[in-house]
N, C-alpha and C positions, 0 to 999 in steps of 0.2 A: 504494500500500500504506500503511494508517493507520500499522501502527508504522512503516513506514520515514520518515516526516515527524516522528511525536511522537520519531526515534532524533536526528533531522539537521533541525536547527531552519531556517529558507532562511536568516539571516544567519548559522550558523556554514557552510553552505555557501558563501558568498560568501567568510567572511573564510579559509576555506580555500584556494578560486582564488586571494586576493589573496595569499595565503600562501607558491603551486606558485608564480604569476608575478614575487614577490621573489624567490623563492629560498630564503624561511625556512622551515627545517625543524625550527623547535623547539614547533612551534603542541602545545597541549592534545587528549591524547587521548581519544577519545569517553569512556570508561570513566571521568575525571576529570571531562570533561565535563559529564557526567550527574550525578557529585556536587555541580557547581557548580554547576546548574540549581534541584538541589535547597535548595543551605545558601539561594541567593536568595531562592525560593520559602519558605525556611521565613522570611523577614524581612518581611512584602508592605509594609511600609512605611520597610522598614531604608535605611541609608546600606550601600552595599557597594561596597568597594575592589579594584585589583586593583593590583598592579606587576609591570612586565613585561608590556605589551598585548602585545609583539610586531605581529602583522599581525589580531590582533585576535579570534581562536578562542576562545582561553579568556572573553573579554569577552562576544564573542554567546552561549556558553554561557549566562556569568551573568544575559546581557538577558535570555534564553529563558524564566528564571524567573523574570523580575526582577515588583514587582507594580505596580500604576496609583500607589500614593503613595512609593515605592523612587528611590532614585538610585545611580548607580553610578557611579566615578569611578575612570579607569585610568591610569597612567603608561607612558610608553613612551622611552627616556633616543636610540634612533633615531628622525631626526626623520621620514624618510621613510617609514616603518615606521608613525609615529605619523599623519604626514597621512591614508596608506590609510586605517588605522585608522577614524580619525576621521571619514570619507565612508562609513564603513558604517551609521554612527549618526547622519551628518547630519539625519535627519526626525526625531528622538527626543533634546528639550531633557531627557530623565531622563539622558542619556548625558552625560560629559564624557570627552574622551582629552587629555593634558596629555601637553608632550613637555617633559622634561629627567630630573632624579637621582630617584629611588622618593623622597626626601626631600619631595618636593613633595604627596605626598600628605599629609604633616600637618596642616598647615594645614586640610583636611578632617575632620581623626579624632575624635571617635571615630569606629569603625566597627562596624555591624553583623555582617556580613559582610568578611573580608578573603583575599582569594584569593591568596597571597606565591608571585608565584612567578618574581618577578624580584632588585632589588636590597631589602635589607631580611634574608634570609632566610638568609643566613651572614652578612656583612660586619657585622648589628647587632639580631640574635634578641631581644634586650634590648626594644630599642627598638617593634619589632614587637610585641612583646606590650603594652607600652602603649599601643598605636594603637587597641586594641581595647575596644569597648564593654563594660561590664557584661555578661555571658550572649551576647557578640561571639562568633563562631566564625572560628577561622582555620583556613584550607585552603593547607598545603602538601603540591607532589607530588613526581616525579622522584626518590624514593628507590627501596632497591633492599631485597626482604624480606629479613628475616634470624627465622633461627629462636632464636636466641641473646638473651639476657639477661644483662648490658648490651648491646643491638644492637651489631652487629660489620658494617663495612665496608671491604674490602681487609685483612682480617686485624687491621684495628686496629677499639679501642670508635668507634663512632660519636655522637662526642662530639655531634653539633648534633643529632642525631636525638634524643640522653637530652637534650641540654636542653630539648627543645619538651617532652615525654614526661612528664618529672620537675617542668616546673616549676610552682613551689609556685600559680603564679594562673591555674593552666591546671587543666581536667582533659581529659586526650587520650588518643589512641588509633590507633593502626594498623590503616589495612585494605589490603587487597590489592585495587588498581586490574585487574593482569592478573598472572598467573604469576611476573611477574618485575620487575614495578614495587610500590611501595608508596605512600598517601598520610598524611599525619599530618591528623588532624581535633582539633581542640580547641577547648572554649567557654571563654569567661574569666570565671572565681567571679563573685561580686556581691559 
Protein backbone atom coordinates (compact mmCIF):
# COMPACT_ATOMS: atom_id res chain seq x y z
CA UNK A 1 0.00 0.00 0.00
CA UNK A 2 1.62 3.46 -1.27
CA UNK A 3 0.51 5.51 1.73
CA UNK A 4 1.39 2.81 4.10
CA UNK A 5 5.31 3.31 3.07
CA UNK A 6 5.07 7.25 2.36
CA UNK A 7 3.14 6.81 6.51
CA UNK A 8 6.23 4.50 7.96
CA UNK A 9 9.52 5.42 6.31
CA UNK A 10 11.62 1.59 6.54
CA UNK A 11 14.27 3.33 8.96
CA UNK A 12 11.72 4.73 11.25
CA UNK A 13 10.44 1.06 11.18
CA UNK A 14 13.78 -0.38 12.17
CA UNK A 15 14.42 2.33 14.76
CA UNK A 16 11.08 1.31 16.09
CA UNK A 17 12.01 -2.60 16.47
CA UNK A 18 15.27 -1.31 17.94
CA UNK A 19 13.20 0.62 20.19
CA UNK A 20 10.40 -2.63 21.25
CA UNK A 21 13.97 -4.77 21.61
CA UNK A 22 15.56 -1.86 24.25
CA UNK A 23 12.71 -1.49 25.94
CA UNK A 24 12.24 2.36 25.19
CA UNK A 25 9.17 3.42 25.16
CA UNK A 26 9.50 7.07 24.70
CA UNK A 27 10.23 6.99 20.62
CA UNK A 28 8.29 9.98 18.56
CA UNK A 29 4.82 9.45 17.54
CA UNK A 30 3.89 9.14 13.97
CA UNK A 31 1.71 12.30 14.01
CA UNK A 32 5.17 14.35 15.33
CA UNK A 33 6.80 12.24 13.03
CA UNK A 34 5.25 13.52 10.00
CA UNK A 35 5.86 17.00 11.35
CA UNK A 36 9.58 16.37 11.47
CA UNK A 37 9.70 14.85 8.01
CA UNK A 38 8.31 17.96 7.06
CA UNK A 39 10.34 21.05 9.11
CA UNK A 40 13.46 18.66 7.38
CA UNK A 41 12.17 18.71 4.08
CA UNK A 42 11.30 22.21 4.35
CA UNK A 43 15.56 22.91 4.94
CA UNK A 44 16.89 20.55 1.72
CA UNK A 45 20.18 21.89 2.45
CA UNK A 46 19.78 22.88 6.29
CA UNK A 47 21.83 21.75 9.30
CA UNK A 48 19.12 19.88 11.59
CA UNK A 49 19.57 18.87 15.03
CA UNK A 50 17.92 16.69 17.24
CA UNK A 51 18.45 15.91 21.34
CA UNK A 52 17.28 13.06 22.78
CA UNK A 53 17.92 10.37 19.77
CA UNK A 54 16.76 7.96 22.05
CA UNK A 55 16.72 4.59 19.82
CA UNK A 56 16.45 6.72 17.17
CA UNK A 57 12.56 7.32 15.71
CA UNK A 58 12.38 10.72 15.95
CA UNK A 59 15.81 10.86 13.85
CA UNK A 60 14.76 8.49 10.95
CA UNK A 61 11.73 10.67 10.86
CA UNK A 62 13.90 13.72 10.37
CA UNK A 63 16.28 11.49 7.76
CA UNK A 64 12.90 10.79 5.99
CA UNK A 65 12.80 14.36 4.80
CA UNK A 66 16.17 15.05 5.30
CA UNK A 67 17.55 16.55 1.49
CA UNK A 68 20.84 15.31 -0.62
CA UNK A 69 22.86 18.69 0.62
CA UNK A 70 21.06 18.53 4.61
CA UNK A 71 22.98 17.06 7.63
CA UNK A 72 21.57 16.07 10.73
CA UNK A 73 23.02 15.60 13.90
CA UNK A 74 21.58 13.87 17.14
CA UNK A 75 22.46 13.51 20.66
CA UNK A 76 21.63 10.66 22.64
CA UNK A 77 23.24 11.21 26.63
CA UNK A 78 22.42 6.71 26.70
CA UNK A 79 25.39 5.22 25.34
CA UNK A 80 23.71 2.15 24.29
CA UNK A 81 20.66 3.62 23.13
CA UNK A 82 23.17 5.80 21.13
CA UNK A 83 25.40 2.97 19.57
CA UNK A 84 21.78 1.26 18.15
CA UNK A 85 21.11 4.48 17.10
CA UNK A 86 23.87 5.01 15.36
CA UNK A 87 23.82 1.50 13.18
CA UNK A 88 20.65 2.74 11.63
CA UNK A 89 22.50 5.46 9.90
CA UNK A 90 25.72 3.69 9.50
CA UNK A 91 25.41 3.92 5.39
CA UNK A 92 24.59 7.62 5.59
CA UNK A 93 27.85 10.14 6.33
CA UNK A 94 24.75 13.02 6.32
CA UNK A 95 23.89 11.37 9.72
CA UNK A 96 25.96 11.88 12.95
CA UNK A 97 24.46 10.35 16.43
CA UNK A 98 26.87 11.67 19.29
CA UNK A 99 26.48 10.06 22.70
CA UNK A 100 26.90 12.30 25.90
CA UNK A 101 24.88 15.91 27.44
CA UNK A 102 22.39 17.75 24.43
CA UNK A 103 25.36 20.37 25.21
CA UNK A 104 27.28 18.71 22.62
CA UNK A 105 25.27 19.68 20.03
CA UNK A 106 26.63 23.40 20.13
CA UNK A 107 29.57 23.09 18.89
CA UNK A 108 27.32 22.35 15.69
CA UNK A 109 24.76 25.31 15.89
CA UNK A 110 23.42 27.14 14.31
CA UNK A 111 20.79 25.18 13.30
CA UNK A 112 18.23 24.95 10.68
CA UNK A 113 16.20 22.65 11.91
CA UNK A 114 16.01 21.65 15.75
CA UNK A 115 13.90 18.98 16.92
CA UNK A 116 14.29 19.42 21.31
CA UNK A 117 13.01 16.85 22.51
CA UNK A 118 15.54 15.66 24.98
CA UNK A 119 17.90 17.74 27.22
CA UNK A 120 17.96 21.58 26.29
CA UNK A 121 14.01 21.94 26.54
CA UNK A 122 13.26 22.63 30.24
CA UNK A 123 16.72 22.48 32.04
CA UNK A 124 17.86 25.77 29.52
CA UNK A 125 14.96 27.07 26.83
CA UNK A 126 17.22 30.16 26.80
CA UNK A 127 19.99 28.51 25.46
CA UNK A 128 17.86 26.42 22.81
CA UNK A 129 16.74 29.28 21.22
CA UNK A 130 20.15 30.46 20.59
CA UNK A 131 21.20 27.27 18.98
CA UNK A 132 19.00 28.28 16.25
CA UNK A 133 19.48 29.70 12.92
CA UNK A 134 18.19 32.89 11.53
CA UNK A 135 14.39 31.63 10.13
CA UNK A 136 15.64 28.06 12.23
CA UNK A 137 12.41 26.23 13.22
CA UNK A 138 12.32 24.57 16.45
CA UNK A 139 10.18 21.52 17.10
CA UNK A 140 9.07 20.63 20.50
CA UNK A 141 6.40 17.98 21.46
CA UNK A 142 5.13 15.91 24.50
CA UNK A 143 2.86 18.71 25.66
CA UNK A 144 -0.59 18.30 26.78
CA UNK A 145 -3.48 20.81 24.85
CA UNK A 146 -4.87 23.37 26.93
CA UNK A 147 -7.67 25.51 25.98
CA UNK A 148 -6.60 28.27 28.39
CA UNK A 149 -4.75 31.57 27.99
CA UNK A 150 -1.97 31.75 29.69
CA UNK A 151 -1.73 27.77 28.97
CA UNK A 152 -2.48 25.84 32.01
CA UNK A 153 -0.86 22.58 33.16
CA UNK A 154 -1.97 20.59 36.28
CA UNK A 155 -3.87 23.55 37.38
CA UNK A 156 -0.98 25.75 37.21
CA UNK A 157 0.39 28.48 34.20
CA UNK A 158 2.55 26.47 32.11
CA UNK A 159 5.31 28.52 32.44
CA UNK A 160 8.00 26.68 29.76
CA UNK A 161 5.03 26.39 27.30
CA UNK A 162 4.48 30.69 27.56
CA UNK A 163 8.16 30.81 27.32
CA UNK A 164 8.67 29.12 23.87
CA UNK A 165 5.10 30.81 22.96
CA UNK A 166 5.81 34.50 24.02
CA UNK A 167 9.39 34.75 23.20
CA UNK A 168 10.37 37.88 21.94
CA UNK A 169 12.83 35.81 18.99
CA UNK A 170 10.56 33.23 18.34
CA UNK A 171 7.26 33.52 16.41
CA UNK A 172 5.29 30.16 17.56
CA UNK A 173 2.44 28.28 17.63
CA UNK A 174 0.60 25.36 18.94
CA UNK A 175 -0.85 22.43 17.12
CA UNK A 176 -2.54 19.43 18.14
CA UNK A 177 -0.40 16.40 17.35
CA UNK A 178 -3.50 13.84 18.52
CA UNK A 179 -6.53 14.68 20.86
CA UNK A 180 -4.49 14.93 23.60
CA UNK A 181 -0.96 15.80 22.96
CA UNK A 182 0.36 19.08 21.63
CA UNK A 183 3.49 20.29 19.68
CA UNK A 184 5.09 23.96 19.88
CA UNK A 185 6.41 24.81 16.33
CA UNK A 186 8.48 28.02 16.19
CA UNK A 187 10.85 29.88 13.43
CA UNK A 188 13.44 32.33 14.88
CA UNK A 189 13.11 36.29 13.58
CA UNK A 190 16.01 37.23 11.27
Amino acid sequence: MIMAERAFPPRVAIAERVASEAGFQQGCIPEVGRLLRLAAASKPHGLIAESGTGAGVGTAWLHSGLGAGARLVTVERDEELARRAAEIFADDDRVSVLTGDWRLLERHAPFDVFFCDGGGKRDDPGRVVELLAPGGLLVLDDFTPSPHWPPRFGGEVDELRLFYLTHPALEATEVLTTPVSSAIVAARRA
